[in-house]
KEPAKE-817258 format. One line per field, with one value per atom (N, C-alpha, C): residue number from 1; z, x, y. Coordinates in steps of 0.1 Angstrom, whole numbers. Layout:
n	(NUM;...)
pz	(Z;...)
px	(X;...)
py	(Y;...)
//
This chain:
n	(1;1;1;2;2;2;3;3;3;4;4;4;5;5;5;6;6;6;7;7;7;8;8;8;9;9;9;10;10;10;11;11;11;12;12;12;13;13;13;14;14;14;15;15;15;16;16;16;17;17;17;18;18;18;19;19;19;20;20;20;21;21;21;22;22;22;23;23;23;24;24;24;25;25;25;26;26;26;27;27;27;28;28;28;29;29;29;30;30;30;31;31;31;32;32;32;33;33;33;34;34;34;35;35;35;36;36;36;37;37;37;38;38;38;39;39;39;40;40;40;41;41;41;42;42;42;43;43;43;44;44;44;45;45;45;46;46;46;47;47;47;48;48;48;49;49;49;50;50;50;51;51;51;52;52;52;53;53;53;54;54;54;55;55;55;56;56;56;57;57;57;58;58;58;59;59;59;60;60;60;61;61;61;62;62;62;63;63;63;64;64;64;65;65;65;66;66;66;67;67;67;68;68;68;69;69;69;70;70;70;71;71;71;72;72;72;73;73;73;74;74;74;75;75;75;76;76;76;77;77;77;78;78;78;79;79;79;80;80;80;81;81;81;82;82;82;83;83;83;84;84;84;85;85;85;86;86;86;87;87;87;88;88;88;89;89;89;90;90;90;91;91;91;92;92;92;93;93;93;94;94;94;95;95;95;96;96;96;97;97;97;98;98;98;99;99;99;100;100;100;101;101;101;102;102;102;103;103;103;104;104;104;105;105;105;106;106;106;107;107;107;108;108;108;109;109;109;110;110;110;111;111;111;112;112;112;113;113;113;114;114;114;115;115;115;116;116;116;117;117;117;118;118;118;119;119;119;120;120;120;121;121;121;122;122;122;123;123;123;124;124;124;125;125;125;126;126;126;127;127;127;128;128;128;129;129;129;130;130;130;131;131;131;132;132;132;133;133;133;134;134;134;135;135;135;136;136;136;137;137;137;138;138;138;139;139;139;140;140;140;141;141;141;142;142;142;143;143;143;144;144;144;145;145;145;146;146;146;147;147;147;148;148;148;149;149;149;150;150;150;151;151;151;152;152;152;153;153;153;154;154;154;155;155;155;156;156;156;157;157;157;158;158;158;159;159;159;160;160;160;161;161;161;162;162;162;163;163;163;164;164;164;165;165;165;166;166;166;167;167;167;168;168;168;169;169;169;170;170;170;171;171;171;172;172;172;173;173;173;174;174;174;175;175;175;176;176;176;177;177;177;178;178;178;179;179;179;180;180;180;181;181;181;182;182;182;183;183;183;184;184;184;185;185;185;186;186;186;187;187;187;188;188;188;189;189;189;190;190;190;191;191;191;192;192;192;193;193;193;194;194;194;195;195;195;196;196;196;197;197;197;198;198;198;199;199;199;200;200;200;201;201;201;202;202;202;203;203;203;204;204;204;205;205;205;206;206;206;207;207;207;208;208;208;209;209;209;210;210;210;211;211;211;212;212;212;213;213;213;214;214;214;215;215;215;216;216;216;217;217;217;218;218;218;219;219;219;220;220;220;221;221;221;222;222;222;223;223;223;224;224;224;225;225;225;226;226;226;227;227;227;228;228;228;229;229;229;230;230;230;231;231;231;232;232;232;233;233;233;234;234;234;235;235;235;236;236;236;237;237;237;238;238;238;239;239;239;240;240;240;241;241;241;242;242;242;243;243;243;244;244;244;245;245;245;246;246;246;247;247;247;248;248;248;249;249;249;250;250;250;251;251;251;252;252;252;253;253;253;254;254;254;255;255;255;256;256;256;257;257;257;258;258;258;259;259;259;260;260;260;261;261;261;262;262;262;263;263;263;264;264;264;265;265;265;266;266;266;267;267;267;268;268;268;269;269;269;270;270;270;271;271;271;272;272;272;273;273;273;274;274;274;275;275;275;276;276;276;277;277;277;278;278;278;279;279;279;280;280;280;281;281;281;282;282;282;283;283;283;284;284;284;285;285;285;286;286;286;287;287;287;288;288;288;289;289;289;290;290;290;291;291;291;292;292;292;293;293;293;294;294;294;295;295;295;296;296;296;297;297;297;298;298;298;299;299;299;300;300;300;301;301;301;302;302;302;303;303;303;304;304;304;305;305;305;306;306;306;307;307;307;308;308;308;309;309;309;310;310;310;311;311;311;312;312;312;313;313;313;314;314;314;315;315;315;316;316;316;317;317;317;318;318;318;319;319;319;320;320;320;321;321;321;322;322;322;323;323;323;324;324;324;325;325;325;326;326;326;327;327;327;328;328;328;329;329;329;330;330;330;331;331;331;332;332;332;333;333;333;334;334;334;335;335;335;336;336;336;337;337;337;338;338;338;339;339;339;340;340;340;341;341;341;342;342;342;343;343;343;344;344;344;345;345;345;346;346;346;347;347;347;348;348;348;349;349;349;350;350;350;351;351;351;352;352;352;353;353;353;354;354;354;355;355;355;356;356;356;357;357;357;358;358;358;359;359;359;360;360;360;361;361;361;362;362;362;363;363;363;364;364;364;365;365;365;366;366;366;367;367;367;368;368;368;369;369;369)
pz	(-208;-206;-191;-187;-176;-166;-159;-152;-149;-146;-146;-129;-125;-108;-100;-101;-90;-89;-96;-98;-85;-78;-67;-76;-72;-82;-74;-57;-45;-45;-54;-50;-45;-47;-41;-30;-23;-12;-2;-9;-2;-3;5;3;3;-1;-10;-4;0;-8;7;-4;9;1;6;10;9;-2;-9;-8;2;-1;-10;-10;-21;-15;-7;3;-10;-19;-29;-31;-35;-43;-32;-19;-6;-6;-9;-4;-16;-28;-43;-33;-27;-29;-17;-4;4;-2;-7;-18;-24;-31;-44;-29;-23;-16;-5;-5;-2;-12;-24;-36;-36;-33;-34;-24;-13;-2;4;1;3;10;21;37;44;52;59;72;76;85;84;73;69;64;62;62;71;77;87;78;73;64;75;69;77;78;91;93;90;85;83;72;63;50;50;60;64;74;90;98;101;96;101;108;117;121;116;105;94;84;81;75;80;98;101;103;103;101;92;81;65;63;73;71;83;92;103;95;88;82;71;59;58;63;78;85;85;83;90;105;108;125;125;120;123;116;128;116;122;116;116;117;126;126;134;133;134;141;147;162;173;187;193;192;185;185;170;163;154;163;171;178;190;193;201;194;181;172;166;164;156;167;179;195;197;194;200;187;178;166;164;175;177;173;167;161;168;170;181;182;170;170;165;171;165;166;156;157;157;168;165;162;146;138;141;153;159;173;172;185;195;208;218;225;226;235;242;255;261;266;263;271;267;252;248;252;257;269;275;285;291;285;277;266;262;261;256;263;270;288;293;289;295;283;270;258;262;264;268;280;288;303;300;292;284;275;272;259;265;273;273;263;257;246;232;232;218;222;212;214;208;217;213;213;201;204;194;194;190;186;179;177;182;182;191;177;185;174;186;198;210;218;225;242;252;253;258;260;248;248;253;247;259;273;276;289;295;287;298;291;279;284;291;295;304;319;320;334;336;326;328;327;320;320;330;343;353;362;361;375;372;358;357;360;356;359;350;333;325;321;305;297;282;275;263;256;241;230;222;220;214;199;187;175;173;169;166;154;152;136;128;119;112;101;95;84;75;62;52;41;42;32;30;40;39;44;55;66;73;74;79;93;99;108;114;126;123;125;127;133;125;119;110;111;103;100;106;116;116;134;138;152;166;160;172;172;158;160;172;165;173;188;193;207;214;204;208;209;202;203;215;218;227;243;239;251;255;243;248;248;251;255;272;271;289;297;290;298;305;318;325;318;319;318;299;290;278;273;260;252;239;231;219;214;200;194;182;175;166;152;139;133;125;124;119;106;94;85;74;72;63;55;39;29;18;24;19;7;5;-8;-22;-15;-28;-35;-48;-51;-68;-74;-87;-96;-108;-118;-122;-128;-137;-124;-130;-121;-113;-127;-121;-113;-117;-104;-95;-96;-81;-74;-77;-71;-66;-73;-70;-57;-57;-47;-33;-36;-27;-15;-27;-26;-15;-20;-17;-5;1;16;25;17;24;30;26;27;40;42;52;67;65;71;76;62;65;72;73;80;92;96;111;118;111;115;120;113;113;122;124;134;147;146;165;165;157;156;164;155;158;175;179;194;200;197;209;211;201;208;196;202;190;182;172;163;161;169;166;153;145;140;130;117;107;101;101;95;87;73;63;53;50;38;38;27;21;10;4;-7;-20;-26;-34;-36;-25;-23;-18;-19;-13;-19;-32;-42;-37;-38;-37;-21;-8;2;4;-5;-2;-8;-13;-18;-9;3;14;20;21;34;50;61;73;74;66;71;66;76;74;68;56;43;52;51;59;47;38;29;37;31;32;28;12;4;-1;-6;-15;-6;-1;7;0;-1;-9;-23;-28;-38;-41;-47;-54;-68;-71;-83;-87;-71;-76;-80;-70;-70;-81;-91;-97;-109;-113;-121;-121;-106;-107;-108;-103;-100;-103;-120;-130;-129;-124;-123;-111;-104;-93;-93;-87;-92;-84;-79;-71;-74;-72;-79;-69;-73;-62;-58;-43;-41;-28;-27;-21;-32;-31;-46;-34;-43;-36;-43;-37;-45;-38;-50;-54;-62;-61;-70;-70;-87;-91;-83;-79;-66;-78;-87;-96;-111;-117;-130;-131;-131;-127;-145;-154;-165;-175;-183;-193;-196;-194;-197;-181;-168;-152;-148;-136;-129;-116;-106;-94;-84;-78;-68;-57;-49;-32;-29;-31;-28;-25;-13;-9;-5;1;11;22;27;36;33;18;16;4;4;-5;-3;4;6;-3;1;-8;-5;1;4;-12;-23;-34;-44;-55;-65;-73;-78;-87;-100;-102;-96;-80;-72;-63;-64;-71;-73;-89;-93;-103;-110;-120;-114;-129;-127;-138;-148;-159;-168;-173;-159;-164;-159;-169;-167;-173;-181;-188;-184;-173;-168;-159;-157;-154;-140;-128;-115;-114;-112;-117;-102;-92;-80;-68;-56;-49;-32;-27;-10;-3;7;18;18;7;3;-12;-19;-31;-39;-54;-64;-74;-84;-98;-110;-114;-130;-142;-153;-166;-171;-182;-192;-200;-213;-225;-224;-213;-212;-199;-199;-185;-190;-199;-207;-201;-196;-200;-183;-174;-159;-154;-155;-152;-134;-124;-111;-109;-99;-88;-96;-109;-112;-101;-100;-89;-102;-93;-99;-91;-99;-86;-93;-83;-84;-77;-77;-69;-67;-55;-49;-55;-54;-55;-50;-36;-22;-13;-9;-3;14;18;32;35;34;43;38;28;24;34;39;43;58;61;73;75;65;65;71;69;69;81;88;98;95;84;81;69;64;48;47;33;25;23;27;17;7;0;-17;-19;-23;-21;-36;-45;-56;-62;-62;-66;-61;-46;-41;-26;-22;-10;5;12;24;35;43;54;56;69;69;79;76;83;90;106;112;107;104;103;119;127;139;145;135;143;141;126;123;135;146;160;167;175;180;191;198;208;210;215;213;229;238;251;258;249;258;252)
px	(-123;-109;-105;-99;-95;-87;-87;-75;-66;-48;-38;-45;-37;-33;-35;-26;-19;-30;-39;-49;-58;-65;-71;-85;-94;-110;-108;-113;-112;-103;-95;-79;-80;-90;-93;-94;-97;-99;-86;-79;-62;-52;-48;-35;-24;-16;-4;8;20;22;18;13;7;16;16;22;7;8;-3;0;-6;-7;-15;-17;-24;-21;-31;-33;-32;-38;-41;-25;-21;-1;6;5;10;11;-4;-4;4;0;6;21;29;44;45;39;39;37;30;25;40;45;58;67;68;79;75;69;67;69;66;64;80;87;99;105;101;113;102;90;88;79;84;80;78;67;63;79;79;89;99;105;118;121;110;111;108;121;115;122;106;106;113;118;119;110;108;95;105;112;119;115;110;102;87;79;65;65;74;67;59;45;30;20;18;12;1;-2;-13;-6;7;12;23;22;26;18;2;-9;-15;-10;-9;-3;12;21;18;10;5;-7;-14;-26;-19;-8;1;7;4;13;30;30;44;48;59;54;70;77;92;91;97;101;116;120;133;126;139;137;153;150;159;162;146;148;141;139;134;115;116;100;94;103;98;94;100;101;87;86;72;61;62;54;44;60;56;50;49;48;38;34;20;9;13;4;3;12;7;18;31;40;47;51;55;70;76;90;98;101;106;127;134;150;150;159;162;177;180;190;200;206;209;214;228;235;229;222;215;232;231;244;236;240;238;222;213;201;187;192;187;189;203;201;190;186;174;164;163;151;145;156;155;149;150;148;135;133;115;110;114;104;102;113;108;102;101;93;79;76;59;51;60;57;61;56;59;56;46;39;47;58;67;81;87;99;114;121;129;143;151;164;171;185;188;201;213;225;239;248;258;272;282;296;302;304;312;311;324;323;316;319;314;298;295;282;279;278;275;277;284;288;275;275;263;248;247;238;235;242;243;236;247;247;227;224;208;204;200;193;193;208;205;202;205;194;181;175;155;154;164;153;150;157;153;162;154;168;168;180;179;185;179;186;194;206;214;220;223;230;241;250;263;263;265;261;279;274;287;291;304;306;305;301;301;306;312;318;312;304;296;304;311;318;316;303;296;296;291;289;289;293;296;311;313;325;332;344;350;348;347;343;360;359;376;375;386;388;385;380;376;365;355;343;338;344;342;347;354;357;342;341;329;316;314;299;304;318;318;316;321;318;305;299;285;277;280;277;274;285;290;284;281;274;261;257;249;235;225;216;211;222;218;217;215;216;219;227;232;224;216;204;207;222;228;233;233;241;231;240;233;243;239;246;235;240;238;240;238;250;243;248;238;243;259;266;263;256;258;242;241;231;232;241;241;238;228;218;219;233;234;231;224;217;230;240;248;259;263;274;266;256;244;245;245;241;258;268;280;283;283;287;280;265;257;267;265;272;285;295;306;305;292;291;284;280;272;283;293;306;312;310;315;306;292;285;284;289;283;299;312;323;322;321;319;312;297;287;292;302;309;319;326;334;330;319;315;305;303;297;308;318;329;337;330;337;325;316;312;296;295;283;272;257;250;248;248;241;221;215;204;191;199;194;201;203;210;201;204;194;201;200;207;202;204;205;195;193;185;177;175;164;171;185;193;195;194;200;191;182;171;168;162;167;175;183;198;200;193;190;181;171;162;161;173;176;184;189;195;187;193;185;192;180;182;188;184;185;168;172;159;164;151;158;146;159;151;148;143;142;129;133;128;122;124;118;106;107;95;83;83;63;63;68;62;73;85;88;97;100;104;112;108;116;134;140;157;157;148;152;146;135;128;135;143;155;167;172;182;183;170;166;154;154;143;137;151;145;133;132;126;113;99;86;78;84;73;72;62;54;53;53;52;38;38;27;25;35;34;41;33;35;33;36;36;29;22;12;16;18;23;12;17;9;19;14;18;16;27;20;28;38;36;43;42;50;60;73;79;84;83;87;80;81;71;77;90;92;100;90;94;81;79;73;77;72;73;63;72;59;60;48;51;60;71;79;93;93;105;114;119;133;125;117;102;92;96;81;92;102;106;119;127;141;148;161;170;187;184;200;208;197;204;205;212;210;197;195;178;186;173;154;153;152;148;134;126;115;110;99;100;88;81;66;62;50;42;37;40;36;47;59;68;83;83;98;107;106;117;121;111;119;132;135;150;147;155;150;161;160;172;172;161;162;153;157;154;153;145;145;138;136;126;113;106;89;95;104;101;108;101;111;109;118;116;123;107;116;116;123;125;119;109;100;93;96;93;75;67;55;52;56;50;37;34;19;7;13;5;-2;7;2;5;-12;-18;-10;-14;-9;-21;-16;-33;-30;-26;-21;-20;-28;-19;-11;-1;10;18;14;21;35;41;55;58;66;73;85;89;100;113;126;139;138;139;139;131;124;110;113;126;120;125;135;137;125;116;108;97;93;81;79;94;99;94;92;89;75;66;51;49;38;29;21;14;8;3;-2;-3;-19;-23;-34;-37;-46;-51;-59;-58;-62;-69;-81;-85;-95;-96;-109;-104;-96;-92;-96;-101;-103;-96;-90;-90;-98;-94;-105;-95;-96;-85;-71;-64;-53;-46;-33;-25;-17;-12;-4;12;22;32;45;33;39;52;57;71;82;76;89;96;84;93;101;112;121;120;106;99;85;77;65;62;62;59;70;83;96;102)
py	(686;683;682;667;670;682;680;693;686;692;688;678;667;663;672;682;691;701;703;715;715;727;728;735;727;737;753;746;757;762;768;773;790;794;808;804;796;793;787;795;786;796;807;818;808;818;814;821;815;805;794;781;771;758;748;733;728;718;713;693;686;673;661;653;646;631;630;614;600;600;591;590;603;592;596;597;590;574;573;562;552;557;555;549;560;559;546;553;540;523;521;509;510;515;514;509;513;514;503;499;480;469;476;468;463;474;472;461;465;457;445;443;433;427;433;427;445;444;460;459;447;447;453;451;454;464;478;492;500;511;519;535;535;549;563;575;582;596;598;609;628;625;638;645;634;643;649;641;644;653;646;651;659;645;648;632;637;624;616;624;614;607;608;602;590;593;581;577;576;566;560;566;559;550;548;534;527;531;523;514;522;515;501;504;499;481;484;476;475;489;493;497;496;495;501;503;506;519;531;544;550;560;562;580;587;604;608;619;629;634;638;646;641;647;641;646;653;659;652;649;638;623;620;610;608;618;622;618;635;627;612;605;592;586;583;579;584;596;603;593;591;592;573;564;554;541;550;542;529;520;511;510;515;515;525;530;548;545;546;549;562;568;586;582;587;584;595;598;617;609;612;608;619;612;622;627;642;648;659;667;671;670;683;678;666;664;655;642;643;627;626;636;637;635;646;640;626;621;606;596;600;590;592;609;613;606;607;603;591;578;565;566;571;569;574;586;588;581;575;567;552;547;526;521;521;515;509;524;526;521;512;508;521;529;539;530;537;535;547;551;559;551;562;558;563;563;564;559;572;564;570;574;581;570;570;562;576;589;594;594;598;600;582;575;565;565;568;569;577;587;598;594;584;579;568;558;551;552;568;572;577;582;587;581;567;552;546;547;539;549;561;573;572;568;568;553;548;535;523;530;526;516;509;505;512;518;525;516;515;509;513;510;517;512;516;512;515;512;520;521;539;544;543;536;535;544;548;558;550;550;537;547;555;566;581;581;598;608;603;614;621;621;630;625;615;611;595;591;571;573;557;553;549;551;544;526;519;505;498;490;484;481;480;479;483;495;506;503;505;499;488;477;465;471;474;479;484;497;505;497;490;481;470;463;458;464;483;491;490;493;497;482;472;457;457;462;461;476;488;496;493;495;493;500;500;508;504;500;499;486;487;478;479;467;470;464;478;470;468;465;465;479;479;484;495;506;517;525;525;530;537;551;561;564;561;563;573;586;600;602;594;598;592;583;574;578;584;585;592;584;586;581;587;585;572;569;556;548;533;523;519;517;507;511;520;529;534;532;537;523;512;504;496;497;491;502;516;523;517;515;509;495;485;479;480;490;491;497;507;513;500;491;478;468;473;460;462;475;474;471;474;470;454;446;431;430;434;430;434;449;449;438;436;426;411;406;392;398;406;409;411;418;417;401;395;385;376;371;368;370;380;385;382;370;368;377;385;394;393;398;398;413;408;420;420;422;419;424;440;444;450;456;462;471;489;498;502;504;512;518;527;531;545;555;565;562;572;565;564;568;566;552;549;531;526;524;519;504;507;496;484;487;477;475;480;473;465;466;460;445;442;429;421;429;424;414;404;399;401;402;406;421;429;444;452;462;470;480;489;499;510;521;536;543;545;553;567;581;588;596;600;612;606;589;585;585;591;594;608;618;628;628;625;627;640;644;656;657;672;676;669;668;668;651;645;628;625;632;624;631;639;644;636;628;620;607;605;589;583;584;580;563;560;544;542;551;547;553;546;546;552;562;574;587;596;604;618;627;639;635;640;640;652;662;673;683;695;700;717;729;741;750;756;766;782;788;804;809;823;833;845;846;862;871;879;892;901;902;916;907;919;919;930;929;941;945;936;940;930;931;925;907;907;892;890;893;892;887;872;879;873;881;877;872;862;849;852;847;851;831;832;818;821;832;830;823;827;819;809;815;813;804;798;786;778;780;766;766;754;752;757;767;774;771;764;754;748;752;744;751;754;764;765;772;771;761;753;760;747;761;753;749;753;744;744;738;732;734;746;750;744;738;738;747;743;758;771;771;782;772;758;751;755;765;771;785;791;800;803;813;813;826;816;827;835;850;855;868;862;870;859;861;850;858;859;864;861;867;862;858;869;869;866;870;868;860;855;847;850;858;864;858;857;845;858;850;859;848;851;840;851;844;849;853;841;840;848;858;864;869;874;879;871;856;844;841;853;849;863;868;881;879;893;891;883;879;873;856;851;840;828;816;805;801;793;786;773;765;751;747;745;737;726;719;706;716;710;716;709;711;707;692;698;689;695;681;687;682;678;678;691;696;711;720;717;727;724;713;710;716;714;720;737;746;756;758;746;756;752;756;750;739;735;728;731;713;713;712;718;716;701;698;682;689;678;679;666;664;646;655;646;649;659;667;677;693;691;705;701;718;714;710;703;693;696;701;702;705;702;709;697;698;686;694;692;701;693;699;697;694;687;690;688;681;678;692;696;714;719;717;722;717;720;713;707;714;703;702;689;696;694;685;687;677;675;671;674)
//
């Protein structure tokens, strides 16, 4: 009888709890997620769910050439590891102006731009583009209904992209929109909402068009919407979770054709009662930003986590009989980028044993800028 995917032969050979990859349905999701949009051009996946530099050499191999990140050490990263076009989707403020400026001055090779919804912060990046020397590219990040971050869509906008036209030192590398909100089960109010954050995108676009200036580029969207950008023509779709997948999206977003492929391996460290037991998966090895089950284990889906901390996670299951201590136990996470964020680095899994170790190097918030 075969053994489950997720299974490690060598699994004695792996402490726990570890971050377990699986290069084959990487590449599985990379593939789905071309299948989708088309063209390698027109996706610039985001490195916030991996950041690991082997996995931006999986969409290099690919013939992807555009990626999207968060931070500036993701940004290094994708740069060190050979990327040619990196967006840092993260208005640069205070020393990360700087940052920005050494990253482009180390890196020629790689084309950087970031995004911007401030005249100030323009301003001081401006001012540090023309004391190095350089030129920075800049997008102006729009709100398309998240609120989180972005310029409201309307007048000011157009002002502000006409600002940052006329600052010295930059360039307007066109339109940047996020729409974290939109990501509800049914297709079709998934996809009208989509819609409805895209509208305002294609107006601004005709509006600074209209004034005279160019838009030369359009980045949008998450992996809720991903789908329904990718029918756009002339925008590029940032999707992020589908290179490893997870428990919450693949709970909310059935239509869509990617597969875990980072999974988390635990073990029984006691039984504190006969229908208890407890994992080494604390706070410390699986994102707890969300209510349980923050992760999602094979074998005990009906259990119920009824304690949660630093080192530990205690379920109640009828089957605790069924997983002596010393038990492995794999799960998929909730949401796997803040989880991924935890480790130092992941297990590969290739044939079904483990073969190496992937540094997770971007986790840090810098690595030599």
């Amino acid at each position: 009888m075969a053994m489950p995917w997720y299974t490690v032969a060598n699994v004695d050979d792996v402490p726990s709890p570890a971050l377990l990859v699986y290069p084959e349905r990487i590449a599985r999701n990379i593939r789905a997620a071309l299948e989708i949009v088309g063209d390698a051009r027109r996706l610039r996946p985001h490195l916030k769910t991996s950041k690991m530099r082997e996995v931006v050499r999986m969409h290099l191999d690919e013939g992807i050439i555009r990626f999207k990140c968060a931070t500036i050490a993701e940004a290094e990263m994708a740069a060190g590891a050979g990327a040619p076009d990196v967006l840092l989707a993260y208005q640069p403020v205070g020393p990360n102006v700087a940052r920005l400026v050494r990253l482009v001055q180390a890196f020629p090779a790689t084309r950087f731009a970031a995004i911007v919804d401030d005249r100030g912060a323009i301003d001081a990046l401006s001012a540090a583009a023309v004391a190095a020397g350089v030129a920075l590219e800049l997008f102006v990040d729009l709100d398309g209904g998240m609120h989180r971050s972005g310029i409201a869509p309307g007048p000011g906008a157009v002002d502000l992209y006409r600002w940052l036209s006329t600052r010295p030192g930059l360039r307007a590398a066109g339109l940047h929109m996020y729409d974290g909100h939109v990501k509800a089960t049914d297709v079709e109010a998934r996809r009208r909402a989509s819609d409805d954050a895209f509208a305002h995108v294609e107006t601004m676009r005709q509006a600074i068009s209209a004034a005279g200036l160019e838009v030369p580029s359009i980045v949008v969207g998450g992996t809720p919407a991903f789908p329904f950008h990718a029918r756009r023509a002339g925008v590029e779709c940032s999707p992020g979770t589908t290179v490893f997948w997870d428990a919450g999206y693949g709970a909310t977003l059935p239509d869509l054709p990617f597969v875990p492929a980072a999974v988390l391996l635990t073990r029984v460290v006691s039984r504190p009662a006969s229908n208890r037991l407890c994992l080494d998966l604390g706070h410390k090895a699986v994102a707890a930003e969300n209510p349980h089950p923050r992760v999602v284990l094979f074998g005990l889906e009906d259990a119920t986590a009824v304690g949660h901390s630093e080192e530990h996670l205690v379920l109640e299951t009828g089957r605790a009989a069924d997983f002596p201590v010393g038990t492995a136990v794999y799960g998929v996470p909730w949401h796997v980028c803040p989880t991924v964020a935890l480790y130092n680095d992941a297990v590969v899994v290739r044939d079904g044993r483990a073969d190496g170790r992937w540094q997770v190097a971007a986790r840090a918030r810098s690595l030599t800028i």
